[in-house]
KEKE-3310 file (N, C-alpha, C; in steps of 0.2 Angstrom, whole numbers, plus 5000, padded with zeros to 4 digits):
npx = (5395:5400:5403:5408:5419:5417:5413:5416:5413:5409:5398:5404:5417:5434:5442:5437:5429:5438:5443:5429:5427:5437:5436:5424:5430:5436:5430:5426:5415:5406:5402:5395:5394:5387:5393:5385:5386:5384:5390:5402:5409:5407:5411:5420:5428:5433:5439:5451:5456:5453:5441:5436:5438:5440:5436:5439:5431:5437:5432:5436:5437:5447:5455:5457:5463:5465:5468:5476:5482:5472:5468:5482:5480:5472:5474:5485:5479:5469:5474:5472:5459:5474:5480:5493:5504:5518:5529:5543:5544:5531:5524:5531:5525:5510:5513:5516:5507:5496:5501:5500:5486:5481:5488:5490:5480:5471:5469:5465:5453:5447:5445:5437:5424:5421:5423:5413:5398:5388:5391:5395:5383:5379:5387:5387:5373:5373:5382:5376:5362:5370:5376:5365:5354:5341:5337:5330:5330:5335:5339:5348:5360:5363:5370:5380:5388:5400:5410:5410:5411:5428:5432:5434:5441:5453:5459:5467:5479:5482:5489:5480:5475:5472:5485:5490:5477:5476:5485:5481:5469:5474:5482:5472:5466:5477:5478:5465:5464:5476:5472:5461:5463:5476:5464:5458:5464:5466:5460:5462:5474:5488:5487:5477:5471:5464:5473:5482:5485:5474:5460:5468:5469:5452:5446:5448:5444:5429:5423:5424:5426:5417:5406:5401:5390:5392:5405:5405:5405:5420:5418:5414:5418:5428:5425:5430:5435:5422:5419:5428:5426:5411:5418:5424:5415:5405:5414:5427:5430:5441:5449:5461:5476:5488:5498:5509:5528:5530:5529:5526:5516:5516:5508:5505:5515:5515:5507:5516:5528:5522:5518:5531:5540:5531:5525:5533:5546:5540:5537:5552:5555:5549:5552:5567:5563:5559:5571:5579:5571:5574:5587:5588:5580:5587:5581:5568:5554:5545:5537:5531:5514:5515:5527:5528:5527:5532:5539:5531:5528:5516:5513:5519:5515:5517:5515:5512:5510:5508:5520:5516:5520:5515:5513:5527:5526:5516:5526:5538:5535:5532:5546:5553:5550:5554:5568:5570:5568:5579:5589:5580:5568:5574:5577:5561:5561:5570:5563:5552:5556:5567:5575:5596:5605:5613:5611:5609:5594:5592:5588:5575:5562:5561:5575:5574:5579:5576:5563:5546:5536:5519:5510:5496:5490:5497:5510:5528:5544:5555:5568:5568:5555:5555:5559)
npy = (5091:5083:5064:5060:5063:5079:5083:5094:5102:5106:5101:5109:5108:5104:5099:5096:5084:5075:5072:5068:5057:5049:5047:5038:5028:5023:5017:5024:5031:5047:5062:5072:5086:5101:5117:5131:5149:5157:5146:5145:5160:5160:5148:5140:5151:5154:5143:5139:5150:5152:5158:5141:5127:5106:5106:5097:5093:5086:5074:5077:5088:5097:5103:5099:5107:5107:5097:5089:5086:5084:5068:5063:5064:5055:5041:5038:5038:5027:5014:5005:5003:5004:5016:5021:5013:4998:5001:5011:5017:5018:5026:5037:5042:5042:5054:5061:5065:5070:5084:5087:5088:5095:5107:5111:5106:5117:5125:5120:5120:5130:5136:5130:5129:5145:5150:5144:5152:5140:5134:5143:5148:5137:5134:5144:5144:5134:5136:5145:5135:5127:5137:5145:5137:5141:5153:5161:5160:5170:5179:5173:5169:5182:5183:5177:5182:5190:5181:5170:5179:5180:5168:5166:5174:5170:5164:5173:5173:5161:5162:5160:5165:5173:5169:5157:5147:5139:5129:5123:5119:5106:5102:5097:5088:5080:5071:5066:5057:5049:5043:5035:5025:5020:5016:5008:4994:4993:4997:5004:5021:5015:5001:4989:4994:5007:5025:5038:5046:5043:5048:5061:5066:5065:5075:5087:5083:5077:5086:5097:5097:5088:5088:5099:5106:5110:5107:5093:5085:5086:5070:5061:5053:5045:5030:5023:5032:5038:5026:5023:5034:5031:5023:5028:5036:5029:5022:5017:5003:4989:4978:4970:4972:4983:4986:4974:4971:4984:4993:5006:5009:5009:5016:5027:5038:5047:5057:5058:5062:5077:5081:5081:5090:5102:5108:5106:5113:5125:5123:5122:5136:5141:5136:5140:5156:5157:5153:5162:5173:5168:5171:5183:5187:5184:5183:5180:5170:5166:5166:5179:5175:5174:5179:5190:5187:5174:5169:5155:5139:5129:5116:5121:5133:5151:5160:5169:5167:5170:5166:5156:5153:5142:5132:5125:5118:5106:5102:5098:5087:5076:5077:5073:5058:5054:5056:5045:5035:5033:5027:5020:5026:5032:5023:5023:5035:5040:5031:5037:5052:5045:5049:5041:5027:5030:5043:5057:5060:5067:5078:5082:5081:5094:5099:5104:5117:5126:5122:5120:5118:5115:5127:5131:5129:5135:5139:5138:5140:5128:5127:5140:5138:5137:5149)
npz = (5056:5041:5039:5029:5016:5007:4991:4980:4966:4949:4935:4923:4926:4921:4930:4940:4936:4932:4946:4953:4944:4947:4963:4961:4953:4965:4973:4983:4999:4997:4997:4984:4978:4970:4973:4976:4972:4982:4994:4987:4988:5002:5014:5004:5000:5013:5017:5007:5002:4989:4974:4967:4961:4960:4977:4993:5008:5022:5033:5046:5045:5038:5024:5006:4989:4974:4961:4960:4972:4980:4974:4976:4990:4994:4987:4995:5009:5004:4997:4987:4975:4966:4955:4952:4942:4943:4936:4929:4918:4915:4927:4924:4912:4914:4923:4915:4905:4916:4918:4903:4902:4912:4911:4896:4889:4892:4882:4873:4877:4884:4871:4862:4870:4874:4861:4851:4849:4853:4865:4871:4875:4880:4893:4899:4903:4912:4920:4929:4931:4941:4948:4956:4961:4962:4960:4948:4929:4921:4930:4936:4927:4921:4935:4933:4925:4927:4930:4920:4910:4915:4915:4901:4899:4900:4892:4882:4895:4890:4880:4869:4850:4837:4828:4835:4837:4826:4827:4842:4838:4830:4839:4844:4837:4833:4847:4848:4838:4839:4852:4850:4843:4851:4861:4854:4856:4869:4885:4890:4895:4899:4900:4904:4916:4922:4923:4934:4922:4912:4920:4920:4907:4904:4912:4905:4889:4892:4899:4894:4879:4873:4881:4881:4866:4856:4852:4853:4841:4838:4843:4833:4826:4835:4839:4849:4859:4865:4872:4882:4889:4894:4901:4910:4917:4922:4933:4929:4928:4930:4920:4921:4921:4925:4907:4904:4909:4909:4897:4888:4875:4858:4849:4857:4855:4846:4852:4865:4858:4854:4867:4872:4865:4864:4875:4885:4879:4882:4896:4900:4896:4906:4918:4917:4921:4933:4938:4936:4942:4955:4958:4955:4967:4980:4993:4993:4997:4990:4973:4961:4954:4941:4928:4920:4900:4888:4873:4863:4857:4847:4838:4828:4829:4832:4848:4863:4880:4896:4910:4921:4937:4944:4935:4936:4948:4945:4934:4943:4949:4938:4932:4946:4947:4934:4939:4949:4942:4938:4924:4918:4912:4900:4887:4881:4881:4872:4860:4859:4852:4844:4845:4845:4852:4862:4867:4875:4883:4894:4898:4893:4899:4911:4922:4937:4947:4957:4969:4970:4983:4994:5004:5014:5000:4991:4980:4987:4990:4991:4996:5005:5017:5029:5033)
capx = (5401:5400:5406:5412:5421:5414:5418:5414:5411:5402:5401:5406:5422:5435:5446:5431:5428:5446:5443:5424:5428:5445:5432:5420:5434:5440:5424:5427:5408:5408:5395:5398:5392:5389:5390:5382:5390:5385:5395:5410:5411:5408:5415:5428:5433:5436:5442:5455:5458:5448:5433:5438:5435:5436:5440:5435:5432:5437:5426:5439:5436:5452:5452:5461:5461:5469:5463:5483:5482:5464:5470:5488:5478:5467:5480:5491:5474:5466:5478:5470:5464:5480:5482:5500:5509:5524:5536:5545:5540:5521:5523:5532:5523:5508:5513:5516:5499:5493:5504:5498:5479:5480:5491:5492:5474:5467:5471:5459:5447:5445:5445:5431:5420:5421:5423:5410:5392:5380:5393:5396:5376:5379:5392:5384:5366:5377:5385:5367:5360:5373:5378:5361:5350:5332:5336:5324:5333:5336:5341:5356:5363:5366:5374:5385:5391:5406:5412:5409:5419:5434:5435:5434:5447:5459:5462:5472:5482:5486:5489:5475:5475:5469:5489:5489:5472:5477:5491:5479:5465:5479:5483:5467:5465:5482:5476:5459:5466:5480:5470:5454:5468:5477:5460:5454:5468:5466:5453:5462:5479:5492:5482:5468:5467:5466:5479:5481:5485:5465:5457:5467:5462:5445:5444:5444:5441:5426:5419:5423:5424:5411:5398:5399:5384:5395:5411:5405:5406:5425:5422:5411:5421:5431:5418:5434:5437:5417:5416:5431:5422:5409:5421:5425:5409:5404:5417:5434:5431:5447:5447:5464:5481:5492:5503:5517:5535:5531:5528:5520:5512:5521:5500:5503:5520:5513:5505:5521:5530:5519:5520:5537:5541:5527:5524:5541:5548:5539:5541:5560:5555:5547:5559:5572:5562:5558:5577:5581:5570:5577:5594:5587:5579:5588:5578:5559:5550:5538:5540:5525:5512:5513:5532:5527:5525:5536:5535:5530:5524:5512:5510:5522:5511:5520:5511:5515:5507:5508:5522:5511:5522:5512:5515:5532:5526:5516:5531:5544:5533:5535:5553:5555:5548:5560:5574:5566:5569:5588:5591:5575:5562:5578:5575:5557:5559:5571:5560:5545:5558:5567:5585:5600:5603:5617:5610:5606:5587:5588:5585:5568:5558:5565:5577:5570:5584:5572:5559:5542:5531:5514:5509:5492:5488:5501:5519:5531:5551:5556:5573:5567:5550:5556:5561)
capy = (5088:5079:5060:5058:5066:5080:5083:5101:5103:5110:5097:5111:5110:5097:5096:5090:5079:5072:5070:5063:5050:5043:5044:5033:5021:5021:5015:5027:5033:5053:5065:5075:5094:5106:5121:5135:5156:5159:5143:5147:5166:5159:5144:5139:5154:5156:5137:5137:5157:5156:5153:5138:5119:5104:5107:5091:5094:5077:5071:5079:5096:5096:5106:5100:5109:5107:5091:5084:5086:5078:5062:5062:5062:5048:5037:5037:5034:5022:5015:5000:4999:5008:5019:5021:5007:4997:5002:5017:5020:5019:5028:5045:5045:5043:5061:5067:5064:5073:5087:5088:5087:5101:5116:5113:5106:5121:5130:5118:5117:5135:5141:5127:5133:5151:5154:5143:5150:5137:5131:5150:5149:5131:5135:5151:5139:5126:5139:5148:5132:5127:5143:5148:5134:5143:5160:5162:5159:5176:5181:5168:5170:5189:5185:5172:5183:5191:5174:5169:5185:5178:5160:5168:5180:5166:5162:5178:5172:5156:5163:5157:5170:5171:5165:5150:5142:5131:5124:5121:5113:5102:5096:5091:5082:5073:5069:5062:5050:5044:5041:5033:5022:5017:5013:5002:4991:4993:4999:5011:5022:5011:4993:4985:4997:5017:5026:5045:5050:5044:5052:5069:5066:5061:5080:5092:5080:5075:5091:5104:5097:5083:5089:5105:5102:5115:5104:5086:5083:5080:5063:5055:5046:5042:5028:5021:5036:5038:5019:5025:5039:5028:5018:5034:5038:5021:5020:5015:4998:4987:4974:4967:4976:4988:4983:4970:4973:4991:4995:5012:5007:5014:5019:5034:5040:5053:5060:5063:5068:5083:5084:5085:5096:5110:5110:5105:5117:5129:5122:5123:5143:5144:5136:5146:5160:5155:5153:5171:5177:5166:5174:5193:5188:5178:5182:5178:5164:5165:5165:5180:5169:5177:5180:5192:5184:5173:5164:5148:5132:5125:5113:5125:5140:5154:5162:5172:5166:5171:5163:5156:5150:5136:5126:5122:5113:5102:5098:5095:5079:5072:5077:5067:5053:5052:5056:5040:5031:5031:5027:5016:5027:5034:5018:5024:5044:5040:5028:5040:5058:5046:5048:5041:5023:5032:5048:5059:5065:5068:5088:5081:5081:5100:5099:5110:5118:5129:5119:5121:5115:5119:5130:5134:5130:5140:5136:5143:5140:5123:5129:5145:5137:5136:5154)
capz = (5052:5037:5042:5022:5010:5003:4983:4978:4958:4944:4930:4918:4927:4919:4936:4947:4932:4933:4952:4953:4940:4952:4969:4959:4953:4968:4977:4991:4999:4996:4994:4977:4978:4965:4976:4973:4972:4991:4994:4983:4990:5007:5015:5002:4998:5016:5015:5003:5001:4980:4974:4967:4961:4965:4984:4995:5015:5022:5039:5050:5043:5033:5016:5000:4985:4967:4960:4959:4978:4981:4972:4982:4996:4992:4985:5003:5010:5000:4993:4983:4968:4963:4949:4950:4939:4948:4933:4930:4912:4915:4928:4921:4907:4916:4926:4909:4902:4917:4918:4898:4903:4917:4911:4890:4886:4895:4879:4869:4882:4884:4863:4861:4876:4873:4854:4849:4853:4855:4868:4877:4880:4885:4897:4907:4907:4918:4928:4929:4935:4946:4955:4958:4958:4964:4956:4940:4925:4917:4935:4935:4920:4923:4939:4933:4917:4926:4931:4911:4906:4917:4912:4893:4897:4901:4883:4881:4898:4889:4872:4862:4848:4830:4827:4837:4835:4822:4833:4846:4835:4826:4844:4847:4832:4834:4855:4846:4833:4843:4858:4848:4838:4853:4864:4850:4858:4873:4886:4895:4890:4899:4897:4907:4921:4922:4929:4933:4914:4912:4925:4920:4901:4904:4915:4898:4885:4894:4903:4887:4871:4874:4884:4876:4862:4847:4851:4854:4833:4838:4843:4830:4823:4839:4846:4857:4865:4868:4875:4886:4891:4897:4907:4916:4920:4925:4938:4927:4929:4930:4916:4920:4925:4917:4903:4905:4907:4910:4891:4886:4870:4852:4847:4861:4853:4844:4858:4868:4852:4854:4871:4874:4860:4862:4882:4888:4878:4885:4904:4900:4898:4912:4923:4916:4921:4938:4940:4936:4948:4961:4959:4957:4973:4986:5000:4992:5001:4984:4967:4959:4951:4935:4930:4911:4895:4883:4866:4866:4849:4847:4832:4823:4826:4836:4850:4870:4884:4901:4912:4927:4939:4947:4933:4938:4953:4943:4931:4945:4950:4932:4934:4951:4945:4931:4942:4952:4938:4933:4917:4917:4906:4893:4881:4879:4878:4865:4856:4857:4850:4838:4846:4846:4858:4867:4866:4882:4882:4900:4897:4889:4905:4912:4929:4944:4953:4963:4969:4978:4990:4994:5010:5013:4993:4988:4979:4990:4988:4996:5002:5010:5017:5033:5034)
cpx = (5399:5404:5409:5414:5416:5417:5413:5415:5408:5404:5403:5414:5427:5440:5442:5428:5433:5444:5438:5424:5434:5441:5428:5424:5437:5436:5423:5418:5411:5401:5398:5392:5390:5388:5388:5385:5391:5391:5403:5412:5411:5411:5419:5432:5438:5439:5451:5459:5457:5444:5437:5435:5440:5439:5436:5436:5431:5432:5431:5441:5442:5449:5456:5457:5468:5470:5469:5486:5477:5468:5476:5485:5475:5472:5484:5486:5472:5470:5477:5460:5469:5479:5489:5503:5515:5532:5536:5542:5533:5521:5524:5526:5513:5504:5514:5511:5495:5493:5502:5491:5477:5484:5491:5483:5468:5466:5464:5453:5442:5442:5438:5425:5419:5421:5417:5401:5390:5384:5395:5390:5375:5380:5387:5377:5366:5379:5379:5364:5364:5375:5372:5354:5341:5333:5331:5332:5339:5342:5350:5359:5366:5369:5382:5393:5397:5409:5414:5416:5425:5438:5438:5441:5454:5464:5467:5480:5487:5489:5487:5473:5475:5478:5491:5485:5473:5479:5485:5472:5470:5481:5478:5464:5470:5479:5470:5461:5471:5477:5464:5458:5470:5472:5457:5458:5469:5462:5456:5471:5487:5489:5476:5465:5467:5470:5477:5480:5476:5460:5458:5464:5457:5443:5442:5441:5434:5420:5418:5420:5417:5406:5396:5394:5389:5402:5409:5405:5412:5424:5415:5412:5428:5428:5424:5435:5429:5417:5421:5426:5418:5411:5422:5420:5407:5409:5426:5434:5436:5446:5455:5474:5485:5497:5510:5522:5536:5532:5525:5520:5514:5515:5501:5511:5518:5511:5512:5528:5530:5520:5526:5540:5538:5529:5528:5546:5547:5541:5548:5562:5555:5550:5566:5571:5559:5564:5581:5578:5573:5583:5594:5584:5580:5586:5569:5560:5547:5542:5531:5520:5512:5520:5532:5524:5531:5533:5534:5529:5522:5510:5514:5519:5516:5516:5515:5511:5512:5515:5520:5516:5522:5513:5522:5530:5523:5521:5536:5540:5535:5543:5557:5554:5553:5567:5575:5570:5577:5586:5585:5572:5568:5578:5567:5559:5562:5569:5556:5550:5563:5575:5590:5601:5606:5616:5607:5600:5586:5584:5579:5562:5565:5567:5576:5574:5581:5565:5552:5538:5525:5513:5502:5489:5492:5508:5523:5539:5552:5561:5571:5560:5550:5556:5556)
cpy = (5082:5069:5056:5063:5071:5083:5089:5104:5104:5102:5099:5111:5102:5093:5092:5084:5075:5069:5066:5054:5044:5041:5038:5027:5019:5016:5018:5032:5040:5055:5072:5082:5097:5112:5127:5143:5158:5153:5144:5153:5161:5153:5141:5143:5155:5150:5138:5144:5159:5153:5147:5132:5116:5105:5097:5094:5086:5078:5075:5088:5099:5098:5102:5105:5108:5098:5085:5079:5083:5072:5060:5058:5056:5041:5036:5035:5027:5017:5009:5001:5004:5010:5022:5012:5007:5000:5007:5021:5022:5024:5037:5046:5045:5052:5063:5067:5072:5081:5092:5092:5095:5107:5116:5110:5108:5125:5127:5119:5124:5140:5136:5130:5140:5154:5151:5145:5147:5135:5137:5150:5142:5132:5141:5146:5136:5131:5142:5142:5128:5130:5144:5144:5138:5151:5157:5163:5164:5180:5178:5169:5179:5190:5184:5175:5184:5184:5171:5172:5182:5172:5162:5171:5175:5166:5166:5174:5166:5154:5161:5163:5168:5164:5158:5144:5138:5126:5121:5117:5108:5097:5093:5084:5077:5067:5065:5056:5045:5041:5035:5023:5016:5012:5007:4993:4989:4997:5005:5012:5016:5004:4992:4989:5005:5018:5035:5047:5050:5046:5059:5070:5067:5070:5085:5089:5080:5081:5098:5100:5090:5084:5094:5104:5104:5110:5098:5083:5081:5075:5058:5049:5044:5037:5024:5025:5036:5031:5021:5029:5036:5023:5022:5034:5034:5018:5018:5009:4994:4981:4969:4970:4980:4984:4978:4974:4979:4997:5002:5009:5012:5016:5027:5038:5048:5061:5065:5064:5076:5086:5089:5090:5100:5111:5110:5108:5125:5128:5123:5132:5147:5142:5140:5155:5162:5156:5160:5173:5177:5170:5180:5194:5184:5177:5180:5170:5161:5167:5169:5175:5170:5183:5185:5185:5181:5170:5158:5146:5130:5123:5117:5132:5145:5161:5167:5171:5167:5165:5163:5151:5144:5130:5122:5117:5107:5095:5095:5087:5076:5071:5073:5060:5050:5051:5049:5033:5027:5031:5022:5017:5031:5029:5023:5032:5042:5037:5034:5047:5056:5048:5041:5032:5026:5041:5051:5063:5064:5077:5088:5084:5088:5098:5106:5109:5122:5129:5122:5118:5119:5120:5131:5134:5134:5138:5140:5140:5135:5125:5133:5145:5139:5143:5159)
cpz = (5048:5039:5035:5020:5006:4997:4982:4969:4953:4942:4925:4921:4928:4925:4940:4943:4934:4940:4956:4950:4945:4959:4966:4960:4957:4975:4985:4991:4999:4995:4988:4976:4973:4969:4972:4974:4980:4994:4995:4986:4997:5011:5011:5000:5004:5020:5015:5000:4993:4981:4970:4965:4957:4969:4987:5005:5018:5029:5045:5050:5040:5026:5010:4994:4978:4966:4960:4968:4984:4978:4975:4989:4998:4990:4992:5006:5011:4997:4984:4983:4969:4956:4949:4947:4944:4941:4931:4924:4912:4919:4928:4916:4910:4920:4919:4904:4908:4917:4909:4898:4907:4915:4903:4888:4887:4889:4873:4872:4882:4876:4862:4863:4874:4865:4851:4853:4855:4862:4873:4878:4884:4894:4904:4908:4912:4924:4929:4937:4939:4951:4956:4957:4959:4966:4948:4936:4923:4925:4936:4931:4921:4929:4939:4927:4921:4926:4923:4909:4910:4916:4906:4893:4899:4895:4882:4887:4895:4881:4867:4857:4839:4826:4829:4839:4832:4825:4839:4843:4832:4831:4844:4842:4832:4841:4850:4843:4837:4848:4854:4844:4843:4859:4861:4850:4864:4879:4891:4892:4893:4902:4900:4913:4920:4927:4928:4928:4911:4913:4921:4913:4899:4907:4907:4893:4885:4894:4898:4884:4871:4876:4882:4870:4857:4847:4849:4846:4833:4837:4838:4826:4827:4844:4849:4861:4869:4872:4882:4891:4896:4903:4914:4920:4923:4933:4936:4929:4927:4926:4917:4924:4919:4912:4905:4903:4906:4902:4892:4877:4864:4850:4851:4858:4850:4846:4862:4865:4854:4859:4874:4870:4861:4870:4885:4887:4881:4893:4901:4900:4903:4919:4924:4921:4929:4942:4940:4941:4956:4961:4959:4964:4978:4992:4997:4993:4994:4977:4964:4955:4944:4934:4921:4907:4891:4879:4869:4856:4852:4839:4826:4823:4833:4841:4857:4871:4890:4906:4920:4932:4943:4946:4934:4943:4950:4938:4935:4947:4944:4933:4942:4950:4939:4933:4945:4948:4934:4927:4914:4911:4899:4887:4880:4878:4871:4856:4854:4853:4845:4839:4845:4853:4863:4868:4872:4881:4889:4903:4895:4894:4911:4919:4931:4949:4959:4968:4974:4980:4990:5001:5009:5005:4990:4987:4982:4988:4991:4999:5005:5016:5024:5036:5035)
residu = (UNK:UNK:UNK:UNK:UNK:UNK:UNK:UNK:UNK:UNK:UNK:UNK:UNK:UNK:UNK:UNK:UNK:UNK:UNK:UNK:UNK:UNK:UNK:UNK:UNK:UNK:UNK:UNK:UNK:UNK:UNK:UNK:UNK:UNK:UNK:UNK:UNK:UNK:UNK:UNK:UNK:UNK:UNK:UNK:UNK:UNK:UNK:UNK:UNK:UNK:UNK:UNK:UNK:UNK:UNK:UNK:UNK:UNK:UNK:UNK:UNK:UNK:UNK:UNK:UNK:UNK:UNK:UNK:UNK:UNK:UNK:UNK:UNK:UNK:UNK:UNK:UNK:UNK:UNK:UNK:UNK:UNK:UNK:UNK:UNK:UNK:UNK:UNK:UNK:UNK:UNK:UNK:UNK:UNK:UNK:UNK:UNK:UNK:UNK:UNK:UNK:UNK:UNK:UNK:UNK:UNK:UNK:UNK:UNK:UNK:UNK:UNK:UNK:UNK:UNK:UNK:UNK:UNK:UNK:UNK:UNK:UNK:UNK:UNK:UNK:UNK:UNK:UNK:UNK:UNK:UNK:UNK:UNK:UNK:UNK:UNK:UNK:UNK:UNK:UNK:UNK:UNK:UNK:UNK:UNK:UNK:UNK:UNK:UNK:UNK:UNK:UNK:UNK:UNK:UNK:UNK:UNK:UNK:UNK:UNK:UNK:UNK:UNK:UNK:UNK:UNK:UNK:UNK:UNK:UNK:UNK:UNK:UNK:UNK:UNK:UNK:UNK:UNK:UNK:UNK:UNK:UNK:UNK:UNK:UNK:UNK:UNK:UNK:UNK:UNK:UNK:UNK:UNK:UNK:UNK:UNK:UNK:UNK:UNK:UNK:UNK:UNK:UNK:UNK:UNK:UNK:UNK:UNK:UNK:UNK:UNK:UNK:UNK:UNK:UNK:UNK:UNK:UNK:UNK:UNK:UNK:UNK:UNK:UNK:UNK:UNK:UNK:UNK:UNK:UNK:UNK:UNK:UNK:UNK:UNK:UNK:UNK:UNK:UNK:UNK:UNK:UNK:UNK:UNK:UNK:UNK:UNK:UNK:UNK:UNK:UNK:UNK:UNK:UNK:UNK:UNK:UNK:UNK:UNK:UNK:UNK:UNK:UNK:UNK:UNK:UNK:UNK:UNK:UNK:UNK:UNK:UNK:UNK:UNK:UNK:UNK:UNK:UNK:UNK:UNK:UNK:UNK:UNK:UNK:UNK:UNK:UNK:UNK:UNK:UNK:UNK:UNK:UNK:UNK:UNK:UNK:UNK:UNK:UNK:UNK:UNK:UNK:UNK:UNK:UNK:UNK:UNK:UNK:UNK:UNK:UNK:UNK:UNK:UNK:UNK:UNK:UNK:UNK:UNK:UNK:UNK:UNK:UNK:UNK:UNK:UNK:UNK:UNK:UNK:UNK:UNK:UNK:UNK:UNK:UNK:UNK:UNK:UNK:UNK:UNK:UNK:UNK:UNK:UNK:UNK:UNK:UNK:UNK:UNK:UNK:UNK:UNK:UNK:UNK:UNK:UNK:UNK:UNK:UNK:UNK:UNK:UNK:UNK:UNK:UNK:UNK:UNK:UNK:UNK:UNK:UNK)
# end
C-alpha cells in the first residue's frame, strides 16, 4: 500500500494537467503516475468503473476520480495554501472559469489536437509512449490508435464541425488576448495568488494547444501567458494574495462576456433539458448521460452538440456559489454583460431545480438518492 497519494495521468491529458499543477502548488508529497493500458484496463477501470484520468488512490486505498473531485478533496484536507478567495465575486467567477476550462474548451482542445497533423502524430507518439512504455514503437502506436480514433470522434460529440470552427478558434483568440493582456498586470487571473480558475485553464491551454508542437504558434506573441505557464509548472508560486476588496479585474471582462453568453446559454438548454426528463420520469434515480442533441453558439457561429448531462453537475457548483453569494456578485455580472444597475441578471448563471450528487462517480438525482 502506497503510504502517498497516488496521481494517475498522461501529460497529454489537460485534466491531470489541471490537477498535478494544484498538488505541486500545494506542496503536498505524491507520487505522479503515467500509467500504462494494462493499468488503465485493470485496476482503475476496476477502480473507478472507466478507463480514465486523473484518478488519485489516497494511502488508505480510497479512489477519486474527475479532477473537480481530487481538488475538493485536497482543499478540505489540506486546506492551506488556499485557492479559494474569501470574496464572493472572486470566488464565483473563479468556478466560472473552471466550469469554462472543463466542459466548453474541450471544443478547442480537441479541433487543435486532432485536425492538425503534425499534432495527431504528436498526440498517438505520447499515448504510444505512455500506454505502453517497453512495446517497440510501431507496436504502440497501432495499439493505441483505437483509443486515438475515440478522443478524435469526440469532436463530433461536442459539435465541432466545418460550421462552428471559426467560433471555436475566435474563442481561442479572444481567451489568448485577454488573458495575455490581463496577465501582463498581474501574475495570476485573480491577483498574486492562483486560484482554481488557473489550475483549470492551465489543464487545456497547457496540455493541447501548447505542448502540441502544430498549435504552440498560438502563444507567440502571448509571452505573459507563457511566463504564467511557467508559474504553473514551477509550482504556482504565491507572490502575494488575491486581489483586494474582492475585485475581478475589467481586463477579464471579455472573457466572461463570452462565457456567459456562448456556454451558459447552452447550460440553460441543458438544464432545461434535464428538467423534462425529470417530470417524464418521476421515478428515475439517474438522469441518461446523453439526453440527444441541441443547438448551441458559439462566437455567432451555429452548431449541435450532444446534451451530456454531467455537465449540469459541474454548473450547479457555480450556481451555488452564487446563491451563496446574495446579491454580492450582481454589481460585477452586470458590469461584465453591460446591464442595467437595477437590473436582474440572476438567470445569468442557470438555476438547478433537479439537482445531483455523485454516487460511485456517477450523477445521480439528489432528491431520489436515497431511494
Amino acid at each position: 500500500m502506497a503510504t502517498v497519494p497516488v496521481h494517475y495521468g498522461w501529460l497529454v491529458s489537460p485534466y491531470s494537467a489541471k490537477t498535478r499543477s494544484y498538488l505541486q502548488h500545494k506542496g503536498l508529497e505524491f507520487r505522479d503516475v503515467e500509467p500504462s493500458v494494462l493499468q488503465m484496463m485493470g485496476r482503475i477501470q476496476r477502480s473507478v468503473g472507466r478507463i480514465i484520468m486523473p484518478t488519485v488512490r489516497l494511502p488508505d486505498g480510497t479512489w477519486l476520480q474527475d479532477s473537480s473531485v481530487i481538488i475538493d478533496h485536497f482543499e478540505s484536507t489540506s486546506p492551506e495554501p488556499t485557492i479559494e478567495p474569501s470574496g464572493p465575486r472572486q470566488r464565483l467567477a473563479s468556478s466560472l472559469l473552471e466550469v469554462f476550462s472543463d466542459e466548453w474548451l474541450p471544443m478547442a482542445a480537441l479541433h487543435y489536437r486532432w485536425t492538425i497533423p503534425e499534432n495527431v502524430a504528436f498526440a498517438k507518439a505520447d499515448f504510444a509512449r505512455s500506454g505502453l512504455p517497453w512495446a517497440p514503437r510501431f507496436v504502440a502506436r497501432r495499439v493505441v490508435e483505437p483509443f486515438a480514433d475515440k478522443m478524435k470522434s469526440y469532436l463530433s460529440v461536442l459539435g465541432v464541425d466545418d460550421q462552428t470552427t471559426p467560433g471555436v478558434l475566435a474563442t481561442v483568440d479572444l481567451l489568448l488576448a485577454t488573458l495575455d493582456a490581463h496577465l501582463s498586470q498581474s501574475s495570476y487571473v485573480l491577483g498574486e495568488r492562483p486560484s482554481l480558475g488557473d489550475f483549470s485553464l492551465f489543464g487545456p491551454l497547457w496540455a493541447h494547444l501548447y505542448r502540441d508542437p502544430g498549435s504552440r504558434y498560438l502563444f507567440e506573441e502571448t509571452p505573459h501567458v507563457r511566463r504564467w505557464f511557467e508559474d504553473l509548472l514551477a509550482g504556482a508560486p504565491a507572490r502575494g494574495d488575491f486581489a483586494p476588496g474582492d475585485v475581478v479585474a475589467p481586463t477579464l471582462d471579455p472573457l466572461f462576456v463570452c462565457l456567459l453568453r456562448d456556454q451558459w446559454a447552452w447550460i440553460t438548454t441543458l438544464v432545461g433539458a434535464i428538467d423534462d426528463y425529470c417530470e417524464q420520469h418521476p421515478e428515475a434515480r439517474r438522469v441518461p448521460r446523453a439526453l440527444g442533441e441541441a443547438g448551441f453558439q458559439i462566437q455567432g457561429c451555429s452548431g449541435r452538440r450532444k446534451l451530456v448531462s454531467f455537465v449540469q453537475w459541474k454548473a450547479q457548483r457555480a450556481r451555488d456559489l452564487y446563491d451563496a453569494a446574495g446579491s454580492a456578485a450582481d454589481p460585477w455580472l452586470r458590469r461584465v454583460v453591460g446591464a442595467a444597475n437595477d437590473e436582474d441578471v440572476s438567470a445569468l448563471i442557470t438555476p438547478v431545480k433537479n439537482r445531483f450528487v455523485l454516487r460511485d462517480f456517477k450523477p445521480i438525482l439528489e432528491a431520489r438518492a436515497s431511494k
